[in-house]
mmCIF file of the N, C-alpha and C atoms, coordinates in Angstrom:
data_MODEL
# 
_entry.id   MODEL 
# 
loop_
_atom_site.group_PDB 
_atom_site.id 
_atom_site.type_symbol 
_atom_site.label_atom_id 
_atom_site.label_alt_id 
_atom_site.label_comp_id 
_atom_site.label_asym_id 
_atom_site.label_entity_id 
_atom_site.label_seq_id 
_atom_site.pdbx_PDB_ins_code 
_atom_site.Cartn_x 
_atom_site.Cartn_y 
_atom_site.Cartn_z 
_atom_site.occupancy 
_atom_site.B_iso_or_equiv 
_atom_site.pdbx_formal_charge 
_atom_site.auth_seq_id 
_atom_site.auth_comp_id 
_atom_site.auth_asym_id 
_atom_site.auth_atom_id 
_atom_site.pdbx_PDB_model_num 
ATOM 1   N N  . UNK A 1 1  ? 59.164 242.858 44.601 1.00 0.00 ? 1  UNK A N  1 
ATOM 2   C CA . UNK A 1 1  ? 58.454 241.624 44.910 1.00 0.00 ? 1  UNK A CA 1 
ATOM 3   C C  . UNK A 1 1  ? 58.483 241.392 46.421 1.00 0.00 ? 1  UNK A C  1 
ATOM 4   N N  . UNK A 1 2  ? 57.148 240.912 46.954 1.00 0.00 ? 2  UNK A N  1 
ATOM 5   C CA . UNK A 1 2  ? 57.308 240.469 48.584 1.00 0.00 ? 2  UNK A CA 1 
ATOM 6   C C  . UNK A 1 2  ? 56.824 239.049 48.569 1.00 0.00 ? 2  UNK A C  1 
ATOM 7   N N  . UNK A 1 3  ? 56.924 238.526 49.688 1.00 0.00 ? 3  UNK A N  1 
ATOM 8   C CA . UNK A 1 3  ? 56.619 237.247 49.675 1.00 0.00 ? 3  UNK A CA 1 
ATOM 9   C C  . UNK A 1 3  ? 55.727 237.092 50.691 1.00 0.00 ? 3  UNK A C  1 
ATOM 10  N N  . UNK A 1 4  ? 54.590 236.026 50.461 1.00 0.00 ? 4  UNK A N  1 
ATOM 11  C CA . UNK A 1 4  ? 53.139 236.081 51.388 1.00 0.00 ? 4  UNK A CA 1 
ATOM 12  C C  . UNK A 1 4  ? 52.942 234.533 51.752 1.00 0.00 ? 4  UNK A C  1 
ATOM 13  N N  . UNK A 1 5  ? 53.149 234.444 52.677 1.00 0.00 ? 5  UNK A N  1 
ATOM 14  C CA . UNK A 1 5  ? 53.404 232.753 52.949 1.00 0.00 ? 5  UNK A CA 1 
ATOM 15  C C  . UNK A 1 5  ? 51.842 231.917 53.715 1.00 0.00 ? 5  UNK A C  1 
ATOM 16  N N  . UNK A 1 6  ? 51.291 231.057 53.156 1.00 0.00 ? 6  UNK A N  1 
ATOM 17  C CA . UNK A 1 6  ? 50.143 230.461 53.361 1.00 0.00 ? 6  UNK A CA 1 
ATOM 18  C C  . UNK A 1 6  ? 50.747 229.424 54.578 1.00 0.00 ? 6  UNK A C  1 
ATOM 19  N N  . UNK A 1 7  ? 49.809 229.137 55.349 1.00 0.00 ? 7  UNK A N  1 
ATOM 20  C CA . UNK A 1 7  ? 49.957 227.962 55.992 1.00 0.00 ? 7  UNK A CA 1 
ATOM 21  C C  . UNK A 1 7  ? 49.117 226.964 56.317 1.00 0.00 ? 7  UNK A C  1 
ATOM 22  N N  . UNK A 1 8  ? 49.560 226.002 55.709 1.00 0.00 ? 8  UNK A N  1 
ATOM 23  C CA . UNK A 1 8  ? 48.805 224.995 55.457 1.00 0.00 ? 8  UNK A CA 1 
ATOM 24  C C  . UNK A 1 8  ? 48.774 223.840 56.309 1.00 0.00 ? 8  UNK A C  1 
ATOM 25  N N  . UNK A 1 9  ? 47.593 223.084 56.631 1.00 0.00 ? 9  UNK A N  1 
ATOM 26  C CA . UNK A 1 9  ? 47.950 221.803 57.434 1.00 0.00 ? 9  UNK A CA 1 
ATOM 27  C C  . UNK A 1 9  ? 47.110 220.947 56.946 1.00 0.00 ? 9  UNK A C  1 
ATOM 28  N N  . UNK A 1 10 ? 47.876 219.766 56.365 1.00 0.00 ? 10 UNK A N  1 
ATOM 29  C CA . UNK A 1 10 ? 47.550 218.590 55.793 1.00 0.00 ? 10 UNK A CA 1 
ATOM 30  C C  . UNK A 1 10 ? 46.845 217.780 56.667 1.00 0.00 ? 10 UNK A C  1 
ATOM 31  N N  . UNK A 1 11 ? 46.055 217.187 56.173 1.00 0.00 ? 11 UNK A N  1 
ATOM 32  C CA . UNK A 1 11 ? 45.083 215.865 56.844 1.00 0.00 ? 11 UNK A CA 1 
ATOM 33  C C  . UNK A 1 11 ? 46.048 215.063 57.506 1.00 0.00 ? 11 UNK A C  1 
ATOM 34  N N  . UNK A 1 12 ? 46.909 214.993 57.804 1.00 0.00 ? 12 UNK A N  1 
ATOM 35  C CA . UNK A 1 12 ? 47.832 214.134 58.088 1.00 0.00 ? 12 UNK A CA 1 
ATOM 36  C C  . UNK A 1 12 ? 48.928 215.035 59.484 1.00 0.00 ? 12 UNK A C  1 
ATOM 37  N N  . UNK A 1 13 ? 48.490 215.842 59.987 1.00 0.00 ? 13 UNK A N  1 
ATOM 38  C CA . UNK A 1 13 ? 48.706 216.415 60.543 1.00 0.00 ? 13 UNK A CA 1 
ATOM 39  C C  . UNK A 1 13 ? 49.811 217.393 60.449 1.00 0.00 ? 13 UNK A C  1 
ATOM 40  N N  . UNK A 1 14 ? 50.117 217.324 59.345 1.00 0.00 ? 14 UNK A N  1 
ATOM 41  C CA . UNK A 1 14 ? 51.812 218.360 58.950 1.00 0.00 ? 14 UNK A CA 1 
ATOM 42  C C  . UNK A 1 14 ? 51.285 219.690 58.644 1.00 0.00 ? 14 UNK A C  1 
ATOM 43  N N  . UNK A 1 15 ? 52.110 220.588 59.016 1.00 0.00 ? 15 UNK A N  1 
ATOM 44  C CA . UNK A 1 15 ? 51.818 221.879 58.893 1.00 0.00 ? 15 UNK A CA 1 
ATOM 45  C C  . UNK A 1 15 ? 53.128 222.713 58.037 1.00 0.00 ? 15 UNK A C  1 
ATOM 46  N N  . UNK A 1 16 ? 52.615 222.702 56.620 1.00 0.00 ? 16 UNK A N  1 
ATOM 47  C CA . UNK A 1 16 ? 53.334 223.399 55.421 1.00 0.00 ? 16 UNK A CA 1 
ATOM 48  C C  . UNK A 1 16 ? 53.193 224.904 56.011 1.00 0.00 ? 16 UNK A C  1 
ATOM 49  N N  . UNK A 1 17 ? 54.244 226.027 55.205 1.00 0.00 ? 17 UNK A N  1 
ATOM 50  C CA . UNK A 1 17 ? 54.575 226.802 55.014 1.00 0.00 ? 17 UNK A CA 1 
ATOM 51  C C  . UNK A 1 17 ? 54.532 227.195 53.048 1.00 0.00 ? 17 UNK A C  1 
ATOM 52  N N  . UNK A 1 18 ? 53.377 227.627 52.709 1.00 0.00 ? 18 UNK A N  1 
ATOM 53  C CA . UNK A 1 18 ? 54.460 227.612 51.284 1.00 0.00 ? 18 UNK A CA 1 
ATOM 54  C C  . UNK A 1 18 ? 54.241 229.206 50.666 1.00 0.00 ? 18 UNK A C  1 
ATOM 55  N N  . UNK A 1 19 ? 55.451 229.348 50.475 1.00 0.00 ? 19 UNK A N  1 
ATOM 56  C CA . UNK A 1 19 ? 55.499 230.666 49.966 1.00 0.00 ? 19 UNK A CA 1 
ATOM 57  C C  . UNK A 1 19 ? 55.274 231.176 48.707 1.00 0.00 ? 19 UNK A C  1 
ATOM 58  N N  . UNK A 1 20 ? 54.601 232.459 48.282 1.00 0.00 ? 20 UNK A N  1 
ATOM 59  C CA . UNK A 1 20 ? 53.915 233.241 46.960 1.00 0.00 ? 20 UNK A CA 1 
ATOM 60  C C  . UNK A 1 20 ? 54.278 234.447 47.263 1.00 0.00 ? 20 UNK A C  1 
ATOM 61  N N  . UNK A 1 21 ? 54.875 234.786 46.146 1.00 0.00 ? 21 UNK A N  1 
ATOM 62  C CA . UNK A 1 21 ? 55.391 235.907 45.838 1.00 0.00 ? 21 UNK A CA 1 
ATOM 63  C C  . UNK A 1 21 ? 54.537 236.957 44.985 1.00 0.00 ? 21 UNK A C  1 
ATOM 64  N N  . UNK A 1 22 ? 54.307 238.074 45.481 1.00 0.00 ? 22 UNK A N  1 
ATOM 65  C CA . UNK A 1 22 ? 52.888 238.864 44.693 1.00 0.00 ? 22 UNK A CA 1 
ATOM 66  C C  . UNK A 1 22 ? 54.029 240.445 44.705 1.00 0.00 ? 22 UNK A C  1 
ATOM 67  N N  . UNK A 1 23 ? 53.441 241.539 44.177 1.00 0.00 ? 23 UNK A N  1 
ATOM 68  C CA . UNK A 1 23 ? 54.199 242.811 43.626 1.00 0.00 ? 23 UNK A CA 1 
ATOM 69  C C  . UNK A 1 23 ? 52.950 243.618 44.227 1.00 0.00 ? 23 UNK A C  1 
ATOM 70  N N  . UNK A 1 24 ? 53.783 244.652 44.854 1.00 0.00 ? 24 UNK A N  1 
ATOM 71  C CA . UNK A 1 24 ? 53.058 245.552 45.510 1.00 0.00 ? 24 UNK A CA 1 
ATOM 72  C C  . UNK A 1 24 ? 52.416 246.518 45.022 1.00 0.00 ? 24 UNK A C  1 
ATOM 73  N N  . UNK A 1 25 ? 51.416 246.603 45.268 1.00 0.00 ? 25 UNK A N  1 
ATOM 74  C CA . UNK A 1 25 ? 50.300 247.922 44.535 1.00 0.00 ? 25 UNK A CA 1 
ATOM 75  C C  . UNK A 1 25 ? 50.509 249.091 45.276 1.00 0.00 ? 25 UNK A C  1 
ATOM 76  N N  . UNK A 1 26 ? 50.225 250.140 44.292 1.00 0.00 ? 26 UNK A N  1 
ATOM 77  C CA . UNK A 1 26 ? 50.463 251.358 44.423 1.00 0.00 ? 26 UNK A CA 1 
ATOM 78  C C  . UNK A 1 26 ? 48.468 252.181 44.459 1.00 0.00 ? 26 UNK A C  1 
ATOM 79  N N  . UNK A 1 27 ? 48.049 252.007 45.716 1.00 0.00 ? 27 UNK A N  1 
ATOM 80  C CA . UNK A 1 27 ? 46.523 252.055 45.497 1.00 0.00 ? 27 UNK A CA 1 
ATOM 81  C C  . UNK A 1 27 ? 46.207 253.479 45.575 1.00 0.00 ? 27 UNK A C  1 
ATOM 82  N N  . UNK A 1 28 ? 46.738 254.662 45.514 1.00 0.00 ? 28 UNK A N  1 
ATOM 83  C CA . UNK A 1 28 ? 46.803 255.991 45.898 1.00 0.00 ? 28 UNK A CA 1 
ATOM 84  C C  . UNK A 1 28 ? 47.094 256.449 44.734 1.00 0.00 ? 28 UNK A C  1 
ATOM 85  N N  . UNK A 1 29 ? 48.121 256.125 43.702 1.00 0.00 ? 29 UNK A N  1 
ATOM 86  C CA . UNK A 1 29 ? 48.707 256.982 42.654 1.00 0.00 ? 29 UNK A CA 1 
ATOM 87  C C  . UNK A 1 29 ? 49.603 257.673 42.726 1.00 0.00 ? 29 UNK A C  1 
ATOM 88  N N  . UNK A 1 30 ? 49.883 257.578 44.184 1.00 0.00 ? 30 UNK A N  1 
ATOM 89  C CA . UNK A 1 30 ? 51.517 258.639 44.525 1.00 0.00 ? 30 UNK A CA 1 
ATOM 90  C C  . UNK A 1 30 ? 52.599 258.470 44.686 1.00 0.00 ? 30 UNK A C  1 
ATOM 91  N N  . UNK A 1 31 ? 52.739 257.450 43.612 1.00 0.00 ? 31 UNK A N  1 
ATOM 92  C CA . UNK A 1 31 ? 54.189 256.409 43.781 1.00 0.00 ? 31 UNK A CA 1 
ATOM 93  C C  . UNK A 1 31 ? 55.277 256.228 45.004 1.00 0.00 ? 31 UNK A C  1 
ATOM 94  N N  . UNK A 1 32 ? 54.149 256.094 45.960 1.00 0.00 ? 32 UNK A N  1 
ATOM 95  C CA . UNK A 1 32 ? 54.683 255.785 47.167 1.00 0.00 ? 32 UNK A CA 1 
ATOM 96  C C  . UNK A 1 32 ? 54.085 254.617 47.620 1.00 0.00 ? 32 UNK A C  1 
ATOM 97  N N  . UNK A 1 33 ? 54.898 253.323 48.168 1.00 0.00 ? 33 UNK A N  1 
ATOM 98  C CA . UNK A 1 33 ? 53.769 252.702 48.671 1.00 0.00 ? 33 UNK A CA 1 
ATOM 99  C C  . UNK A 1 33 ? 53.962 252.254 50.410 1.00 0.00 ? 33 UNK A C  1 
ATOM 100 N N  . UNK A 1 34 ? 52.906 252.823 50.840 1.00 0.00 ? 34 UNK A N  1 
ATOM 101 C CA . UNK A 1 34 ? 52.415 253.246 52.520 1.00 0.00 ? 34 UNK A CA 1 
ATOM 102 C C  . UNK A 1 34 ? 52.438 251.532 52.814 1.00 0.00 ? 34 UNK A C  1 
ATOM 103 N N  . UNK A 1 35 ? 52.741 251.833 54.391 1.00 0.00 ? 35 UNK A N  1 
ATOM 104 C CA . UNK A 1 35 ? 52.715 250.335 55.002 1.00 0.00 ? 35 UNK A CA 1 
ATOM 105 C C  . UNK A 1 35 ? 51.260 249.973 54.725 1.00 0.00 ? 35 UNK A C  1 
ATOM 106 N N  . UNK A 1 36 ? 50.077 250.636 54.616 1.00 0.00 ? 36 UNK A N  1 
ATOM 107 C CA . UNK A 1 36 ? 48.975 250.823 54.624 1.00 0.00 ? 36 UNK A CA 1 
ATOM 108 C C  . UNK A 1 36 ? 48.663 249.788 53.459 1.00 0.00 ? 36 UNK A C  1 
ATOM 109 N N  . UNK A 1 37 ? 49.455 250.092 52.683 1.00 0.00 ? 37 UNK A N  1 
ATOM 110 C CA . UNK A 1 37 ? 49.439 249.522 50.857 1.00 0.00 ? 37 UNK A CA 1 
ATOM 111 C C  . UNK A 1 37 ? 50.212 248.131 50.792 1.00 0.00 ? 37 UNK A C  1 
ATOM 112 N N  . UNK A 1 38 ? 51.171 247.898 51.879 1.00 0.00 ? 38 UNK A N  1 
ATOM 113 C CA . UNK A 1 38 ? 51.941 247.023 51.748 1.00 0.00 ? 38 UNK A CA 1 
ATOM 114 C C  . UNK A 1 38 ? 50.720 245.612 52.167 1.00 0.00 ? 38 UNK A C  1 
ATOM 115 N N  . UNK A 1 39 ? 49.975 245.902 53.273 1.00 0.00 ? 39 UNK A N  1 
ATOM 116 C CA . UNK A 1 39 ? 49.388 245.301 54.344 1.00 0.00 ? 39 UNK A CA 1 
ATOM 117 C C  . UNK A 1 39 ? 48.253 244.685 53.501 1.00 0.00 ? 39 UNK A C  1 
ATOM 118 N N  . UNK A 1 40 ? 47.489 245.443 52.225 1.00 0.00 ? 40 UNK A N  1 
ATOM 119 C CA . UNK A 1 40 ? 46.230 245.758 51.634 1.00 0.00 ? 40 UNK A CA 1 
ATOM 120 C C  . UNK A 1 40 ? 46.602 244.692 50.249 1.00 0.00 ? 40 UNK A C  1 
ATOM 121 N N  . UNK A 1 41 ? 48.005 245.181 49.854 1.00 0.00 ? 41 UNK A N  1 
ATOM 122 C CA . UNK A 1 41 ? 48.557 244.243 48.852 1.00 0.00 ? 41 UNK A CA 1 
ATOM 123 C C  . UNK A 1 41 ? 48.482 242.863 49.076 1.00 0.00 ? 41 UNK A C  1 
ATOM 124 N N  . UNK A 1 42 ? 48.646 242.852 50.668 1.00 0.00 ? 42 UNK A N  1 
ATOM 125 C CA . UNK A 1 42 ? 49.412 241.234 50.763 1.00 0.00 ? 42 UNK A CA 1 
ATOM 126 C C  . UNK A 1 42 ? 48.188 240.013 51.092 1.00 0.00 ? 42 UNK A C  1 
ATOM 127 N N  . UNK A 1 43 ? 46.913 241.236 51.342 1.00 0.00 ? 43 UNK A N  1 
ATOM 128 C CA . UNK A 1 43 ? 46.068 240.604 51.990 1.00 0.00 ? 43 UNK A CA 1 
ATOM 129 C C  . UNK A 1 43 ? 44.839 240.158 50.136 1.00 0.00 ? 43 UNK A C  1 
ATOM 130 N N  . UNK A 1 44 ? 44.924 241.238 49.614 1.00 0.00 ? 44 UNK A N  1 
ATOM 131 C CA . UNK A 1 44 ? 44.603 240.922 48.378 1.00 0.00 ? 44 UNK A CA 1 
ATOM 132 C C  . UNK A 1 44 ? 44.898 239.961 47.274 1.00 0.00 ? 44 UNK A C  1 
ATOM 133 N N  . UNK A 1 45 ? 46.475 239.926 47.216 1.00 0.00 ? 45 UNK A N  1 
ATOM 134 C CA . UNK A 1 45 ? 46.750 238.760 46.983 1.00 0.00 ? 45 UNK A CA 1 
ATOM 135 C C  . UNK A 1 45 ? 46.251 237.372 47.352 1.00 0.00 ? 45 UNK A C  1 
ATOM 136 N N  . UNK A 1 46 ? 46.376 237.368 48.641 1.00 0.00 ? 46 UNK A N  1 
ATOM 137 C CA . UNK A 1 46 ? 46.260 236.022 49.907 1.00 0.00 ? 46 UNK A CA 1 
ATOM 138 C C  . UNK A 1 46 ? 44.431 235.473 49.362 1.00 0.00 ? 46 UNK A C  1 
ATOM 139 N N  . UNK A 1 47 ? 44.137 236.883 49.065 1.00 0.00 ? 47 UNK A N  1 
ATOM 140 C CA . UNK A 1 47 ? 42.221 236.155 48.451 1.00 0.00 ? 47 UNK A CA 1 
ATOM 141 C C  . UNK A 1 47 ? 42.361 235.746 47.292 1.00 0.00 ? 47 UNK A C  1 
ATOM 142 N N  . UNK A 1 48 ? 42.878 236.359 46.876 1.00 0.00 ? 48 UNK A N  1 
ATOM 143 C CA . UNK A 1 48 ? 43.281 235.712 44.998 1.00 0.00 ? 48 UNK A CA 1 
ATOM 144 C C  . UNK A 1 48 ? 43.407 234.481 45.171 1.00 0.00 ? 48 UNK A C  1 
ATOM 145 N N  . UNK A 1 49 ? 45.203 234.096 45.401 1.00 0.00 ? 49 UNK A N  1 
ATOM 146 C CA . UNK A 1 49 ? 45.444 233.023 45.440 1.00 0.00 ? 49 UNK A CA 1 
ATOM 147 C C  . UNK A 1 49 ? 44.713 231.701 46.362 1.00 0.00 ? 49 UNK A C  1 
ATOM 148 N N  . UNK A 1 50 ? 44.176 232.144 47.481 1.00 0.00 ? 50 UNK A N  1 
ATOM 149 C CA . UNK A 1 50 ? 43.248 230.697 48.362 1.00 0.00 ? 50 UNK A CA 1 
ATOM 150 C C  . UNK A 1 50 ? 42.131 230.612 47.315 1.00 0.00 ? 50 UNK A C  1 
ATOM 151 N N  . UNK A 1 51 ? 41.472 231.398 46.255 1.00 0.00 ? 51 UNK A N  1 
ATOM 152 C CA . UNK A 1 51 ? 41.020 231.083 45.417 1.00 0.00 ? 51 UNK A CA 1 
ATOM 153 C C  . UNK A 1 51 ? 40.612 230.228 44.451 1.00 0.00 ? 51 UNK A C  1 
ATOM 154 N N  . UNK A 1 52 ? 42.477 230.521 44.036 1.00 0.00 ? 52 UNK A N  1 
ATOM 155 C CA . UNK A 1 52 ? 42.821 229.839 42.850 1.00 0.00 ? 52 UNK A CA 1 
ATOM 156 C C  . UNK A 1 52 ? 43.326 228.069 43.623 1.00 0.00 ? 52 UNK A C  1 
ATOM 157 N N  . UNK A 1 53 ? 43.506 228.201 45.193 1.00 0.00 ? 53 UNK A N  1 
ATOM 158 C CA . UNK A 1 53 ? 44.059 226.355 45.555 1.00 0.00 ? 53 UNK A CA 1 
ATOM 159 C C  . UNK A 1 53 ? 43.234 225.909 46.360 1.00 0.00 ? 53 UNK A C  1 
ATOM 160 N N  . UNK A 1 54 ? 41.829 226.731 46.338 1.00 0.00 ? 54 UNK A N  1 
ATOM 161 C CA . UNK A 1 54 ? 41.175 225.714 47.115 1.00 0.00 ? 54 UNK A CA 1 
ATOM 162 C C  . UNK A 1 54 ? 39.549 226.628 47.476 1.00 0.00 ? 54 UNK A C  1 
ATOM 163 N N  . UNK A 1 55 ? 38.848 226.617 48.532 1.00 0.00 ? 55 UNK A N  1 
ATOM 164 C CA . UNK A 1 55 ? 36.821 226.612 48.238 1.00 0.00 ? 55 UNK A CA 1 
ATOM 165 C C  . UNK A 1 55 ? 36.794 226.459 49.926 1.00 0.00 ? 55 UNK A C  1 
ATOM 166 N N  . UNK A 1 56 ? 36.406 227.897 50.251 1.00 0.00 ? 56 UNK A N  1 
ATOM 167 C CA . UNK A 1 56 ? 35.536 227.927 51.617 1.00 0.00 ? 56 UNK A CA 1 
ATOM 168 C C  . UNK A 1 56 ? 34.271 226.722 51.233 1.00 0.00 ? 56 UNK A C  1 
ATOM 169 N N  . UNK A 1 57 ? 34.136 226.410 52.976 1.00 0.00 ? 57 UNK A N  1 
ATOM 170 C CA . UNK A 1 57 ? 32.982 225.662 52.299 1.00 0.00 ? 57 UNK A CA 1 
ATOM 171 C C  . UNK A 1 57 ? 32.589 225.434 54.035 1.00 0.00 ? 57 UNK A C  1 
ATOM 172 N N  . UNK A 1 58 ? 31.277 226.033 53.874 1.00 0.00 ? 58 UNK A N  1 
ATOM 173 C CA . UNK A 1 58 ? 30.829 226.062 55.555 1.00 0.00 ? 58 UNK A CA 1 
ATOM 174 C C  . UNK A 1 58 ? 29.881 224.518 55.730 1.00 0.00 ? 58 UNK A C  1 
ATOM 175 N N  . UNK A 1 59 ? 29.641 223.978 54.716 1.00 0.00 ? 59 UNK A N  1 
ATOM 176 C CA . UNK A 1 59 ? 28.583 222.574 55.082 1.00 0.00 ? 59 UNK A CA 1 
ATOM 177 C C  . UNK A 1 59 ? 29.351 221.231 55.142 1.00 0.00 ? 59 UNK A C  1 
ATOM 178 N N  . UNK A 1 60 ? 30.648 221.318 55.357 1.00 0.00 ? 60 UNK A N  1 
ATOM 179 C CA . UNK A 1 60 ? 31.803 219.966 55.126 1.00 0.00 ? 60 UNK A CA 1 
ATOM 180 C C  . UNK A 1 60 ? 31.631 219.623 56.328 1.00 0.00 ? 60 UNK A C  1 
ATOM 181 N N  . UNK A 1 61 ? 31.272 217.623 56.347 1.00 0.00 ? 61 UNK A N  1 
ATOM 182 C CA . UNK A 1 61 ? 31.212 217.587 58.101 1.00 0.00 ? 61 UNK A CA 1 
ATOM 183 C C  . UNK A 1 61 ? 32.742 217.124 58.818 1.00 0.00 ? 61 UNK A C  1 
ATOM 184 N N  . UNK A 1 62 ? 33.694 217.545 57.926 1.00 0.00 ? 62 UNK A N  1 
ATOM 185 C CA . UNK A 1 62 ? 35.072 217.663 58.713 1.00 0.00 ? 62 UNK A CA 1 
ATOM 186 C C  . UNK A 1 62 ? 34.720 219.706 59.275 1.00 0.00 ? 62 UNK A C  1 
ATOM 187 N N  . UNK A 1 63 ? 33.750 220.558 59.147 1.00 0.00 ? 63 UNK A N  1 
ATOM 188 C CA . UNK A 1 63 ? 34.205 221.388 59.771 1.00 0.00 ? 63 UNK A CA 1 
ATOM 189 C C  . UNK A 1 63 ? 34.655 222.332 58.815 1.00 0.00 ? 63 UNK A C  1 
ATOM 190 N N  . UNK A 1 64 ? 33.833 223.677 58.748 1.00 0.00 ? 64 UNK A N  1 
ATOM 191 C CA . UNK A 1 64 ? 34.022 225.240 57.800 1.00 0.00 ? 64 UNK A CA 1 
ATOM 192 C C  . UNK A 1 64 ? 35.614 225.263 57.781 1.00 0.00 ? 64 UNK A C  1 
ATOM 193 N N  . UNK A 1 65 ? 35.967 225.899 56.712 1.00 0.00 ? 65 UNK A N  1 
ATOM 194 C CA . UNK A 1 65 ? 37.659 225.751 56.166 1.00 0.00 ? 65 UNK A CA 1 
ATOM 195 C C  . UNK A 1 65 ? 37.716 226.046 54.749 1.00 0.00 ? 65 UNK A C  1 
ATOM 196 N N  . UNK A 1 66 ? 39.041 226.493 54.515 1.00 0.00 ? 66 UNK A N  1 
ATOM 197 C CA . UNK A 1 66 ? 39.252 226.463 52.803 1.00 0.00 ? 66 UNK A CA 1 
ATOM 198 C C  . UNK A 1 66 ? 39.925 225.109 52.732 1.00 0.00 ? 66 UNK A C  1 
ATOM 199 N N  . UNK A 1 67 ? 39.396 224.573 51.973 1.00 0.00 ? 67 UNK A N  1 
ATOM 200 C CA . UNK A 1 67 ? 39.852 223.312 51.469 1.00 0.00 ? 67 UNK A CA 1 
ATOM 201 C C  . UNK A 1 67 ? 40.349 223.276 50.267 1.00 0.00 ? 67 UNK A C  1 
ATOM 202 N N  . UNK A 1 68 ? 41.560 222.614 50.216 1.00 0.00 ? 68 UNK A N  1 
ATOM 203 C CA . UNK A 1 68 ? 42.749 222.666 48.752 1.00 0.00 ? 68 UNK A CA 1 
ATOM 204 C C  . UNK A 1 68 ? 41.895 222.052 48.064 1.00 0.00 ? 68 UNK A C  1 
ATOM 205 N N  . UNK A 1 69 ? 41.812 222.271 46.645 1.00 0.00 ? 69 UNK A N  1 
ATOM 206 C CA . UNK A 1 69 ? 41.482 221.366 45.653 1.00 0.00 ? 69 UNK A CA 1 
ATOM 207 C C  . UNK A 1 69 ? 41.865 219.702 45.537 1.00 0.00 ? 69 UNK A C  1 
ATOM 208 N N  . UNK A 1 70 ? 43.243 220.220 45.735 1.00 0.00 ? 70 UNK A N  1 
ATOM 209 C CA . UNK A 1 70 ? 43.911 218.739 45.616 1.00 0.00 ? 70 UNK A CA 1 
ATOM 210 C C  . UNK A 1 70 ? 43.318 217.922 47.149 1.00 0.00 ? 70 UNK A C  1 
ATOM 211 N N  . UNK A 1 71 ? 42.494 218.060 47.679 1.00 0.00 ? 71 UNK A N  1 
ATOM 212 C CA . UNK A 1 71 ? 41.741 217.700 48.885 1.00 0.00 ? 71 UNK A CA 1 
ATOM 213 C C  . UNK A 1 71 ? 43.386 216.716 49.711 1.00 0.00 ? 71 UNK A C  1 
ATOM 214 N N  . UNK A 1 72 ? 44.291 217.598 49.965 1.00 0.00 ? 72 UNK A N  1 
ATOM 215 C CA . UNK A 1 72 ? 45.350 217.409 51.192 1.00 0.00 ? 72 UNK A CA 1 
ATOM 216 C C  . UNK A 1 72 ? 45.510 218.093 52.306 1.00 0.00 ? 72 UNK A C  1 
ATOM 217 N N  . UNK A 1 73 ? 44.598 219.212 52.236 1.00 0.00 ? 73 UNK A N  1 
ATOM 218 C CA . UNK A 1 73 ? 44.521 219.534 53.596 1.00 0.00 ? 73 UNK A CA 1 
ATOM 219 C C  . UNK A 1 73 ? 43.622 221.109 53.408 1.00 0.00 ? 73 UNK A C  1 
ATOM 220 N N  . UNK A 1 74 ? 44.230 221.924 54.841 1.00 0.00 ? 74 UNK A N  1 
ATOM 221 C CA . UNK A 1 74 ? 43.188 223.545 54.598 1.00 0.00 ? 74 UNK A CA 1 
ATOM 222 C C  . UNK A 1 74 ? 44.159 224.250 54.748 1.00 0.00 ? 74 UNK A C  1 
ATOM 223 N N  . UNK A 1 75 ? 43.864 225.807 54.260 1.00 0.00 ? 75 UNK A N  1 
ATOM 224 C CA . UNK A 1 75 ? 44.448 226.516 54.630 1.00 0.00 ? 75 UNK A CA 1 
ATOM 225 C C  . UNK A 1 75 ? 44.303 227.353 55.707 1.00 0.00 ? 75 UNK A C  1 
ATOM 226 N N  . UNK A 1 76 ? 45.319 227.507 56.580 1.00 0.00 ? 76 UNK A N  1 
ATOM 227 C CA . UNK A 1 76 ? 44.675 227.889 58.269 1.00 0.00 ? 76 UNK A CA 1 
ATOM 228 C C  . UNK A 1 76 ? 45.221 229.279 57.966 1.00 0.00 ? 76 UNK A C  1 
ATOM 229 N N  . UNK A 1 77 ? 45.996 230.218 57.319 1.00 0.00 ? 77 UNK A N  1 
ATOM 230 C CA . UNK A 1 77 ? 45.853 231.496 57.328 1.00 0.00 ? 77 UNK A CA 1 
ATOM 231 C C  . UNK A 1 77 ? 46.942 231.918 56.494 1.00 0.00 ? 77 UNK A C  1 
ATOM 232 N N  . UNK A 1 78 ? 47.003 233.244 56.584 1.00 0.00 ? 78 UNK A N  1 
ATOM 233 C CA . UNK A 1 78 ? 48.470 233.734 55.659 1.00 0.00 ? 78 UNK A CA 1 
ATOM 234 C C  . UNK A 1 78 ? 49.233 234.169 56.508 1.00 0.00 ? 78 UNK A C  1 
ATOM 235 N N  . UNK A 1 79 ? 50.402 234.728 55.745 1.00 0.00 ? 79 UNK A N  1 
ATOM 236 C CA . UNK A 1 79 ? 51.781 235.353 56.762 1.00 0.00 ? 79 UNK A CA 1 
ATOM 237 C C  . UNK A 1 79 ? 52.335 236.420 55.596 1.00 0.00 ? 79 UNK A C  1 
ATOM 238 N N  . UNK A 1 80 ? 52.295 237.757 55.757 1.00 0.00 ? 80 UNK A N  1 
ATOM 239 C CA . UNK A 1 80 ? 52.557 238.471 54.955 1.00 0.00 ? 80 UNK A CA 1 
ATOM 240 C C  . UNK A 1 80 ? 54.023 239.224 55.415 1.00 0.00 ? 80 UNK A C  1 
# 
């Protein structure tokens, strides 16, 4: 298991950290997994999950962003 940390900043000006834990893929078949794979994993995940908490959205007149569902803030990037 690795851990892929979002960072978030609330309308309110606070800037979360929150961490997701995703399992590394093996994208080759050679039961090895390359920094290459580590990097590809973490970034795959990171689309999944901004997915599943929140909606690019380029016509918002606060300004293009993924915006959380729970409308508390965006997500400004990952940390793998």
């Amino acid at each position: 298991m690795r851990t892929m940390v979002f960072i978030i900043l609330l309308f309110n000006g606070t800037v979360e950290f929150r961490p997701y834990e995703y399992e590394l893929k093996d994208y080759d078949g050679d039961n090895i997994i390359s920094n290459e794979e580590i990097v590809i994993s973490c970034g795959d995940f990171a689309e999944k999950k901004a997915l599943e908490l929140g909606k690019h959205d380029w016509d918002n007149p606060l300004g293009q962003s993924w915006y959380l569902f729970d409308n508390t803030g965006t997500i400004q990037g990952h940390i793998c």
